[in-house]
C-alpha positions as protocol buffer text, in pm:
chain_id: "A"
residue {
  index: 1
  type: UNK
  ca { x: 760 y: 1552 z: 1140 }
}
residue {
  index: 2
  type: UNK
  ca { x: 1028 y: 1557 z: 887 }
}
residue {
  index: 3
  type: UNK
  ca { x: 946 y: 1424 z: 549 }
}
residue {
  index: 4
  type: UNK
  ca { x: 984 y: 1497 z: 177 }
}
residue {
  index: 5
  type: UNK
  ca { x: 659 y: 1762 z: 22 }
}
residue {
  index: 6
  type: UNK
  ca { x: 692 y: 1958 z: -268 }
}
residue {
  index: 7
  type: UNK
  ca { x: 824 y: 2337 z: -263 }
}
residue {
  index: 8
  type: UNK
  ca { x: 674 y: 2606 z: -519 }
}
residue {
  index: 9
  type: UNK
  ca { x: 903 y: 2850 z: -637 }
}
residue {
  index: 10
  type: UNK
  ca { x: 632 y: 3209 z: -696 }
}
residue {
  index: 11
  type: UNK
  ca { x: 896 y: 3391 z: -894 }
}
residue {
  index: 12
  type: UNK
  ca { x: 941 y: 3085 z: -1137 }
}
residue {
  index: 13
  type: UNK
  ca { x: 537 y: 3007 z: -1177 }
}
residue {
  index: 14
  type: UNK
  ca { x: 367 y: 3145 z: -1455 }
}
residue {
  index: 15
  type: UNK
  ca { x: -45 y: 3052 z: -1295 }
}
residue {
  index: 16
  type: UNK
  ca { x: -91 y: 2788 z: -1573 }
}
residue {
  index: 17
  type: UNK
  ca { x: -289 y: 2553 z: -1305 }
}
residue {
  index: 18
  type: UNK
  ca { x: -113 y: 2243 z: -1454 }
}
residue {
  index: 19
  type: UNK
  ca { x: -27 y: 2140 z: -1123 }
}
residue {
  index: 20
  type: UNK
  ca { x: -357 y: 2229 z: -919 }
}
residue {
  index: 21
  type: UNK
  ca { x: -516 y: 2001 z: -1225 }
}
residue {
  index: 22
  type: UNK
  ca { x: -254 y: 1683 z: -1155 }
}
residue {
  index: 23
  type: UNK
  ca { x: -260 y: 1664 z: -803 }
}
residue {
  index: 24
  type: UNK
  ca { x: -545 y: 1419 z: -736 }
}
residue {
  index: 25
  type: UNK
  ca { x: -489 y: 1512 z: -336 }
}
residue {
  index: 26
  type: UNK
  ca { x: -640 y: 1882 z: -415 }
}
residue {
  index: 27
  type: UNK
  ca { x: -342 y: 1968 z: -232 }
}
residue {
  index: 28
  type: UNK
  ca { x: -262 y: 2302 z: -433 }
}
residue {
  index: 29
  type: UNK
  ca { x: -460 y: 2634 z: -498 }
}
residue {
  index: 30
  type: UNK
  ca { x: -416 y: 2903 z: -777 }
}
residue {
  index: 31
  type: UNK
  ca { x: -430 y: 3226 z: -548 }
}
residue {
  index: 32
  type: UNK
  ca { x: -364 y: 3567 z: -676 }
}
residue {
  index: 33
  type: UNK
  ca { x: -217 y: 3405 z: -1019 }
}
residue {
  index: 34
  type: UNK
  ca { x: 43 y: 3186 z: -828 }
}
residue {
  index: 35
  type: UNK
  ca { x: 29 y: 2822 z: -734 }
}
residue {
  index: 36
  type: UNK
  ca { x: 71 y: 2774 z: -364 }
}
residue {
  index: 37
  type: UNK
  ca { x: 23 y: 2455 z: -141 }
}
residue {
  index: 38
  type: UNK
  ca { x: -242 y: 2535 z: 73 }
}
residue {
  index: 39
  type: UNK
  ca { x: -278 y: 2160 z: 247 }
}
residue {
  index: 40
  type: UNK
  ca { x: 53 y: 2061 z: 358 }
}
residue {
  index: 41
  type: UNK
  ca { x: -107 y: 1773 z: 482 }
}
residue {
  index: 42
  type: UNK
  ca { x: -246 y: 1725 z: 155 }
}
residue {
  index: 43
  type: UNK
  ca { x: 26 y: 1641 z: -18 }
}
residue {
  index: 44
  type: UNK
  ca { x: 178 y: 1251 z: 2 }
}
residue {
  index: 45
  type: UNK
  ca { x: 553 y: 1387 z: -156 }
}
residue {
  index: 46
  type: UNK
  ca { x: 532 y: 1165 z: -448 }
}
residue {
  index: 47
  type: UNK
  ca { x: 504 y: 1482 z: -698 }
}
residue {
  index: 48
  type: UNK
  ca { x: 274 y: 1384 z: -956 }
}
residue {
  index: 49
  type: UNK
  ca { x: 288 y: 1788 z: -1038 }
}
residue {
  index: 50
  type: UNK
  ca { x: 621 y: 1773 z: -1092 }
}
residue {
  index: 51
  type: UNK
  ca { x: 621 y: 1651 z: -1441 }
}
residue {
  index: 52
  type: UNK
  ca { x: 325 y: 1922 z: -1506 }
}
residue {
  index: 53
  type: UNK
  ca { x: 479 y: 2210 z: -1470 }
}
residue {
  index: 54
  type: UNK
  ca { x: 647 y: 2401 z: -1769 }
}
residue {
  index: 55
  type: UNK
  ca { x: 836 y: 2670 z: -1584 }
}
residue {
  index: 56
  type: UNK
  ca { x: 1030 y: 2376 z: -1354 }
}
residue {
  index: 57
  type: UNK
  ca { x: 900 y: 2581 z: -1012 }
}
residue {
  index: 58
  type: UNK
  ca { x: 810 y: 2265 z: -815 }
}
residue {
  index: 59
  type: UNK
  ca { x: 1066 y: 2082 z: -661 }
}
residue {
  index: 60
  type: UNK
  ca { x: 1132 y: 1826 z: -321 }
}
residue {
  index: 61
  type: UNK
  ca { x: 1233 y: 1917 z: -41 }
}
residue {
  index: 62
  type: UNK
  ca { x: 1254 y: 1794 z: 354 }
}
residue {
  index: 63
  type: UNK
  ca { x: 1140 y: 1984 z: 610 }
}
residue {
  index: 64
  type: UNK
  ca { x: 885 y: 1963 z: 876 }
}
residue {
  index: 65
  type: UNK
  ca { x: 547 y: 1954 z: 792 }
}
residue {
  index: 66
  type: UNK
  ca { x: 195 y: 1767 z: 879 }
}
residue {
  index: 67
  type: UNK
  ca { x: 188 y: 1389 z: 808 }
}
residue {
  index: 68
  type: UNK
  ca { x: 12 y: 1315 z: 495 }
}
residue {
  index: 69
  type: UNK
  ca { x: -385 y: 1234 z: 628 }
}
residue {
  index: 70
  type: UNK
  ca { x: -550 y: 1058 z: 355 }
}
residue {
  index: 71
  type: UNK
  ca { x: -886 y: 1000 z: 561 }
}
residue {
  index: 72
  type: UNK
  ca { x: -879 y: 1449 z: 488 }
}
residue {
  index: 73
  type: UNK
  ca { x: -767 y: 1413 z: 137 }
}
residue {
  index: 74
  type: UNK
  ca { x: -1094 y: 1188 z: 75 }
}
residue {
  index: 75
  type: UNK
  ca { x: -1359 y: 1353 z: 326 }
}
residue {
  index: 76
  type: UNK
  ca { x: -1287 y: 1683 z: 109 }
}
residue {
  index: 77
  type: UNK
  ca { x: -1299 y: 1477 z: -262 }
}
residue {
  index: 78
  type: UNK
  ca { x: -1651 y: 1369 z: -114 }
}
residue {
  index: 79
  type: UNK
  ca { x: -1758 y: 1669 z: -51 }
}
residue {
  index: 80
  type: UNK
  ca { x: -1629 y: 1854 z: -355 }
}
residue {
  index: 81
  type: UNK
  ca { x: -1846 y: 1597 z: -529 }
}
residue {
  index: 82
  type: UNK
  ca { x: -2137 y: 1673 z: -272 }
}
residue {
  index: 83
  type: UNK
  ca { x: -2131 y: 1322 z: -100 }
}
residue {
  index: 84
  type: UNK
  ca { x: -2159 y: 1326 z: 261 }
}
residue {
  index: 85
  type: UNK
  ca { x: -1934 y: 1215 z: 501 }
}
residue {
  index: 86
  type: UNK
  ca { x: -1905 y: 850 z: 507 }
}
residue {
  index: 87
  type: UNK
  ca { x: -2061 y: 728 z: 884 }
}
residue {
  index: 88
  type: UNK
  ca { x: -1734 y: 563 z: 952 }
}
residue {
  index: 89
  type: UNK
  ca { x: -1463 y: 849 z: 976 }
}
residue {
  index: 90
  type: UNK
  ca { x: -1396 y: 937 z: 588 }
}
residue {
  index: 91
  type: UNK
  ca { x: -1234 y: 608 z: 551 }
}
residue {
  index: 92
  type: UNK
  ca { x: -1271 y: 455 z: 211 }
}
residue {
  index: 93
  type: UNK
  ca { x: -1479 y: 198 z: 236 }
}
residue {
  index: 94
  type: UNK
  ca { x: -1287 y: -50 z: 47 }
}
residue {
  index: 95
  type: UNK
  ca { x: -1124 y: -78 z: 311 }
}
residue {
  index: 96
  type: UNK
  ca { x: -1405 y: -254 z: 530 }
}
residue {
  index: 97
  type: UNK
  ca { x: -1284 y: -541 z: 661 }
}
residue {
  index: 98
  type: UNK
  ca { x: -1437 y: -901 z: 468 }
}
residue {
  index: 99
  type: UNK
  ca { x: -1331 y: -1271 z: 538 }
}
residue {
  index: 100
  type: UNK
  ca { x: -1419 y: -1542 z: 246 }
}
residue {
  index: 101
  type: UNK
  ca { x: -1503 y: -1910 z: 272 }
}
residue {
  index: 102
  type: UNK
  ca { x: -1358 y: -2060 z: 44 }
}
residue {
  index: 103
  type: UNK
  ca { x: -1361 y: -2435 z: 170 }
}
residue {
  index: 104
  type: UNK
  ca { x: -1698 y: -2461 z: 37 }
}
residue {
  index: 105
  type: UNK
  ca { x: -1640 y: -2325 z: -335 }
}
residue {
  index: 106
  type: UNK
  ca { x: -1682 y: -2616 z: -583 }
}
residue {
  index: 107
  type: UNK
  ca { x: -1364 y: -2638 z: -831 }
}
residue {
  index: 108
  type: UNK
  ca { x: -1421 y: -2773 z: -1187 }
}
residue {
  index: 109
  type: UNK
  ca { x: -1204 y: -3041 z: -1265 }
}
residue {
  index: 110
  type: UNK
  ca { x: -890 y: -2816 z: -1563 }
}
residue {
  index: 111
  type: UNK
  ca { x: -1002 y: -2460 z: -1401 }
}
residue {
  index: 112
  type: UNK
  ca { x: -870 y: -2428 z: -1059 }
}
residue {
  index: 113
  type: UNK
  ca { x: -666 y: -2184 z: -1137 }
}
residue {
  index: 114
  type: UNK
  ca { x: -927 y: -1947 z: -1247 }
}
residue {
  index: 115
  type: UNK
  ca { x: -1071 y: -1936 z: -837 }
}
residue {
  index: 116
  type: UNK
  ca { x: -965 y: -1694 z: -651 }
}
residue {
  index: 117
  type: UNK
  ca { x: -776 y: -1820 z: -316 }
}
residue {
  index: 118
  type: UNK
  ca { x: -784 y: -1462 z: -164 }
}
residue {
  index: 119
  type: UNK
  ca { x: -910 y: -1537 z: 233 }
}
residue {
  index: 120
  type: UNK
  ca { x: -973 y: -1189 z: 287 }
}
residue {
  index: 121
  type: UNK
  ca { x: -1029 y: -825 z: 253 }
}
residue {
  index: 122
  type: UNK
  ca { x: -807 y: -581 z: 234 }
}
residue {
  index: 123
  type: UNK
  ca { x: -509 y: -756 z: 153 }
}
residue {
  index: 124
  type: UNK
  ca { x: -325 y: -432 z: 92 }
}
residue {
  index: 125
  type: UNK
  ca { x: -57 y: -403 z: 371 }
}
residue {
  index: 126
  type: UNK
  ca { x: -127 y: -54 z: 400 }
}
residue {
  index: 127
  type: UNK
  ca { x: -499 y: -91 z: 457 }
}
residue {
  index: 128
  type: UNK
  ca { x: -452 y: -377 z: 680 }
}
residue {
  index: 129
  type: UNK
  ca { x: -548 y: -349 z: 1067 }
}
residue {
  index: 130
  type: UNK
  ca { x: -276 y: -484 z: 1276 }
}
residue {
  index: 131
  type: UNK
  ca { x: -536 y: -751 z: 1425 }
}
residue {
  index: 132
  type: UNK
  ca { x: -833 y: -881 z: 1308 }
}
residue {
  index: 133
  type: UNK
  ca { x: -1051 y: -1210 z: 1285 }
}
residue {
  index: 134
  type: UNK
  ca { x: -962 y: -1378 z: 955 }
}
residue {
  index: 135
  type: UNK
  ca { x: -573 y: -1321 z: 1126 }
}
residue {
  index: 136
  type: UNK
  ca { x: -617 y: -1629 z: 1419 }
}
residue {
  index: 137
  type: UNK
  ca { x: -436 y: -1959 z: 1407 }
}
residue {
  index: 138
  type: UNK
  ca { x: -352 y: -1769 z: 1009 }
}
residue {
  index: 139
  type: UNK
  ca { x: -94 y: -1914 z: 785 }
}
residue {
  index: 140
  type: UNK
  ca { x: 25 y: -1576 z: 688 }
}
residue {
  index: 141
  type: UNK
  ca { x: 129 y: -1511 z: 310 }
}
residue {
  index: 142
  type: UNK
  ca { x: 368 y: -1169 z: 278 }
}
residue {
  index: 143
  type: UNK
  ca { x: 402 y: -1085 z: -118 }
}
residue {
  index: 144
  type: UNK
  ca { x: 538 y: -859 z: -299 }
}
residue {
  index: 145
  type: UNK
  ca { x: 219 y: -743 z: -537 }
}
residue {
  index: 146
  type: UNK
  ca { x: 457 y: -775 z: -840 }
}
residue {
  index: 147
  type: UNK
  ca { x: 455 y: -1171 z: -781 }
}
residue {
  index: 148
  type: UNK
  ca { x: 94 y: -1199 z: -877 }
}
residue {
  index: 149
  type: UNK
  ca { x: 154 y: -1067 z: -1207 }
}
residue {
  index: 150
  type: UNK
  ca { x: 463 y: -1287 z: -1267 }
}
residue {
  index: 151
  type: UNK
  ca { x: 387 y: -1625 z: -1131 }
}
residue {
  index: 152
  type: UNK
  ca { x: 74 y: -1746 z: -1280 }
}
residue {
  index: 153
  type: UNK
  ca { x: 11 y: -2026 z: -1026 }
}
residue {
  index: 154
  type: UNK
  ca { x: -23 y: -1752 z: -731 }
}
residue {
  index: 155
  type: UNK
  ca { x: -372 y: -1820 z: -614 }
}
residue {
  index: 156
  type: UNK
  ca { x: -285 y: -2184 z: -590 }
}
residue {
  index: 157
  type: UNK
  ca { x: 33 y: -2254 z: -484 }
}
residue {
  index: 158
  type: UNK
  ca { x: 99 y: -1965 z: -226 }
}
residue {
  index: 159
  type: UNK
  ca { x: -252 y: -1813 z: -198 }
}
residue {
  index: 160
  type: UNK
  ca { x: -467 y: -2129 z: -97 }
}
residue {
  index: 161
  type: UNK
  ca { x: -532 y: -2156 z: 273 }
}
residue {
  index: 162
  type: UNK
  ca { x: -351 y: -1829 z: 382 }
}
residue {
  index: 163
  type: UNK
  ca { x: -413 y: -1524 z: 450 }
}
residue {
  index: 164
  type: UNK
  ca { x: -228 y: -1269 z: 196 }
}
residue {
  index: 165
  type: UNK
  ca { x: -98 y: -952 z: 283 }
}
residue {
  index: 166
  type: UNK
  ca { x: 67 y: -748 z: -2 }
}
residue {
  index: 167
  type: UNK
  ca { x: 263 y: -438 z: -69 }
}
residue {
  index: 168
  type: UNK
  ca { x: 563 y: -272 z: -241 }
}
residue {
  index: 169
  type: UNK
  ca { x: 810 y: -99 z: -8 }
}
residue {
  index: 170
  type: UNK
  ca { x: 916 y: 127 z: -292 }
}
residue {
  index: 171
  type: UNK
  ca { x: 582 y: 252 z: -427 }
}
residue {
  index: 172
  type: UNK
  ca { x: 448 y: 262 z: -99 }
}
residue {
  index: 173
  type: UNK
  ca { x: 767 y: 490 z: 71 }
}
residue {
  index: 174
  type: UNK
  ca { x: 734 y: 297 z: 393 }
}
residue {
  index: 175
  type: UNK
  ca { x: 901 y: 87 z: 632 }
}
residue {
  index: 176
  type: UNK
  ca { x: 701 y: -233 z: 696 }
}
residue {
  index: 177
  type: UNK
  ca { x: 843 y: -373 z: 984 }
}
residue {
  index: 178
  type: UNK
  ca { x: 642 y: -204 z: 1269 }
}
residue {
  index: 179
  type: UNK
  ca { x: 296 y: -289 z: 1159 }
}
residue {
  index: 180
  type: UNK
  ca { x: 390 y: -623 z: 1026 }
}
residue {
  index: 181
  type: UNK
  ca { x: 553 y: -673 z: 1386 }
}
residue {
  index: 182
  type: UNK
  ca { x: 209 y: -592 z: 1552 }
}
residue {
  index: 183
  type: UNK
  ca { x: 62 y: -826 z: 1309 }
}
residue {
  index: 184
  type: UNK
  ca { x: 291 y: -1132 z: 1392 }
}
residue {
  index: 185
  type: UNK
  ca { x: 289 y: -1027 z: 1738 }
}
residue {
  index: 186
  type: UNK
  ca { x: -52 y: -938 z: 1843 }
}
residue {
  index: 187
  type: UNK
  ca { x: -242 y: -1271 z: 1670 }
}
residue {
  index: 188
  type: UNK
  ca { x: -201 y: -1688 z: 1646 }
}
residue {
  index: 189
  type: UNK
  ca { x: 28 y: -1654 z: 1345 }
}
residue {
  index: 190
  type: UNK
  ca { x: 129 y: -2017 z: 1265 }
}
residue {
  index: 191
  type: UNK
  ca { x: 375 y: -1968 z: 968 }
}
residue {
  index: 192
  type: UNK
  ca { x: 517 y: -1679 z: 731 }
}
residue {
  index: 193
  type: UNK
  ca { x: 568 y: -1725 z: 400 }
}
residue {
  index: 194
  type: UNK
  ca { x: 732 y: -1448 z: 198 }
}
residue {
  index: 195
  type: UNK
  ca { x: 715 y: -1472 z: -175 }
}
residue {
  index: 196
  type: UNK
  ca { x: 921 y: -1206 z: -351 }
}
residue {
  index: 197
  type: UNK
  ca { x: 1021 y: -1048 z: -683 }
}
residue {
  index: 198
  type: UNK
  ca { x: 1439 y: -1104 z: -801 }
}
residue {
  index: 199
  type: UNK
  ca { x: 1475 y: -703 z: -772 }
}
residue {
  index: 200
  type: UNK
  ca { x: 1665 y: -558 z: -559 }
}
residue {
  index: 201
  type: UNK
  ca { x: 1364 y: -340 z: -409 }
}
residue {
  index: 202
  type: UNK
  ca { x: 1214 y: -668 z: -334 }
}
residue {
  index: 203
  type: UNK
  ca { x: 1478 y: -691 z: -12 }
}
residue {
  index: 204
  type: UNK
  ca { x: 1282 y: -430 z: 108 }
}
residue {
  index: 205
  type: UNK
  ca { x: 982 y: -630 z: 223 }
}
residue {
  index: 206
  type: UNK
  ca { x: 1166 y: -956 z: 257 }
}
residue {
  index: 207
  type: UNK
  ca { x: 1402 y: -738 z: 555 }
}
residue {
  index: 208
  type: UNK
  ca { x: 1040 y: -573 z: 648 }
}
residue {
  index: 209
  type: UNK
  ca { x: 957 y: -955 z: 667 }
}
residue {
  index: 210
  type: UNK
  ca { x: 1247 y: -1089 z: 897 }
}
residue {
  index: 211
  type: UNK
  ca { x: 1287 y: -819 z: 1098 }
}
residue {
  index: 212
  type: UNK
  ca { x: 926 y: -808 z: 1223 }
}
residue {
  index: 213
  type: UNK
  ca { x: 972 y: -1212 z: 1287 }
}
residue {
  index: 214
  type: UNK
  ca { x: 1255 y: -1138 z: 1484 }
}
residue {
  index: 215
  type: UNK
  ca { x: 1073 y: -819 z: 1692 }
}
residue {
  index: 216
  type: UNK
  ca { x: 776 y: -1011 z: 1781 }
}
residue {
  index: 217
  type: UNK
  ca { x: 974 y: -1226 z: 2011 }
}
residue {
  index: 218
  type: UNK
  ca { x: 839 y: -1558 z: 1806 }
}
residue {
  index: 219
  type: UNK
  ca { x: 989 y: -1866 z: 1640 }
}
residue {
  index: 220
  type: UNK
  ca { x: 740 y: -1945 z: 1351 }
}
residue {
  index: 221
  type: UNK
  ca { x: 864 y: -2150 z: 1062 }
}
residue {
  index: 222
  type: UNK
  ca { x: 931 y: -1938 z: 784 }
}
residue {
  index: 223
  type: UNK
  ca { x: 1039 y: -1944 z: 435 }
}
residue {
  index: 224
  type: UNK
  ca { x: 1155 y: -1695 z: 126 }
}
residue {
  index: 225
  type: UNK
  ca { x: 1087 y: -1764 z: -249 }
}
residue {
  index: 226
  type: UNK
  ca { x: 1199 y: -1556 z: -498 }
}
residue {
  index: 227
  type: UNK
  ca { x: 999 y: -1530 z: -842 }
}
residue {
  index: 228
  type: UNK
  ca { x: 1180 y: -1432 z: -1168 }
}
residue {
  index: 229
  type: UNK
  ca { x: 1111 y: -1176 z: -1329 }
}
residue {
  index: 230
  type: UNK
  ca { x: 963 y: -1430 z: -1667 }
}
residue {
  index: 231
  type: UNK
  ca { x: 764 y: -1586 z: -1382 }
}
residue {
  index: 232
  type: UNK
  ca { x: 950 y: -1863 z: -1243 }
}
residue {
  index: 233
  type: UNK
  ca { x: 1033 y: -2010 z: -907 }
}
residue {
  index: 234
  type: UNK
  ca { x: 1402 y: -1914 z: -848 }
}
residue {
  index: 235
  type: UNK
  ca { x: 1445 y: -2071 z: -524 }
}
């Protein structure tokens, strides 16, 4: 596939390590006194040894290479630290999949907004499976994870009695729309709410959003709100 990974230029490193040391994928070796990439699919292209290196030898560049496998990237941190395989496939296992009754948590009267309305776990949209339990007859919550920092009354006014999915197009270098397509289309989705941040990288999700509603050959009810970025309700 074609996607962005990092290029070393040999005649322009000096062997410092500083970039074997910052990439937390273990994507890059010192061999022979020169840092080479030695896991292309090691390396997720977002070039935290750039900034590392003194001589300005690592760059971007697209070309085709192995997709980024994260299940590898963590298998081989286990075993560097001498921890077995986990039994289900190297996949983290925050990622196991949890649902959360909340309709029998007792809420002091002055301190509901210190419960937490999360239905379920992961919420990540990344780490989400495209179908699951916790997702039937679901009021489905799409947020940007920015809004939960900015709007204090998340867990209660958007959170409570759906089931939240977040993520951040531009940290996460994706394109939502296909997974949250097989989401919408493959369970009993009964509404979409997406709750966004007034930056323009916000449209990213919010398109993500529509575009999957659209795709999965539904009509849901579904609404937008924007949150400033002081933590109000714009609209």
């Amino acid at each position: 596939m074609i996607r962005k990974i990092i290029r070393i230029d040999e005649e322009k490193c000096n062997g410092c390590g500083l970039c074997a040391a910052a990439c937390h994928e273990g994507a890059i070796d010192i061999v022979g006194g020169k840092a080479k990439l030695m896991r292309e699919h090691f390396c997720d292209g977002f070039g935290d040894c750039l900034p590392n290196c003194p001589t300005g030898a690592i760059t971007f560049e697209e070309r085709d290479a192995p997709a980024y496998d994260e299940n590898a990237v963590q298998e081989a941190k286990q075993k560097k630290r001498g921890i077995k395989p986990l039994p289900y496939g190297g996949v983290c296992p925050g990622s196991s999949m949890a649902q959360f009754d909340r309709g029998t948590e007792a809420v002091p009267a002055g301190v509901a907004s210190q419960v937490s309305r999360l239905a379920q776990w992961p919420c990540q949209l990344k780490l989400l499976p495209t179908q699951a339990p916790f997702f039937n007859g679901a009021k489905l919550l799409i947020a940007a994870d920015c809004t939960a920092y900015a709007y204090a009354g998340m867990h209660e006014d958007f959170m409570k009695g759906r089931v939240t999915v977040i993520g951040c197009p531009k940290l996460d270098a994706i394109d939502y729309t296909g997974k949250l397509t097989e989401i919408i289309a493959g369970n009993d989705i009964r509404n979409v709410t997406i709750v966004r941040m007034d930056v323009p990288c916000c449209g990213g999700l919010q398109r993500a959003a529509e575009t999957a509603l659209r795709n999965s050959g539904k009509f849901l009810p579904w609404q937008v709100v924007t949150i400033s970025r002081d933590g109000r309700i714009l609209d």
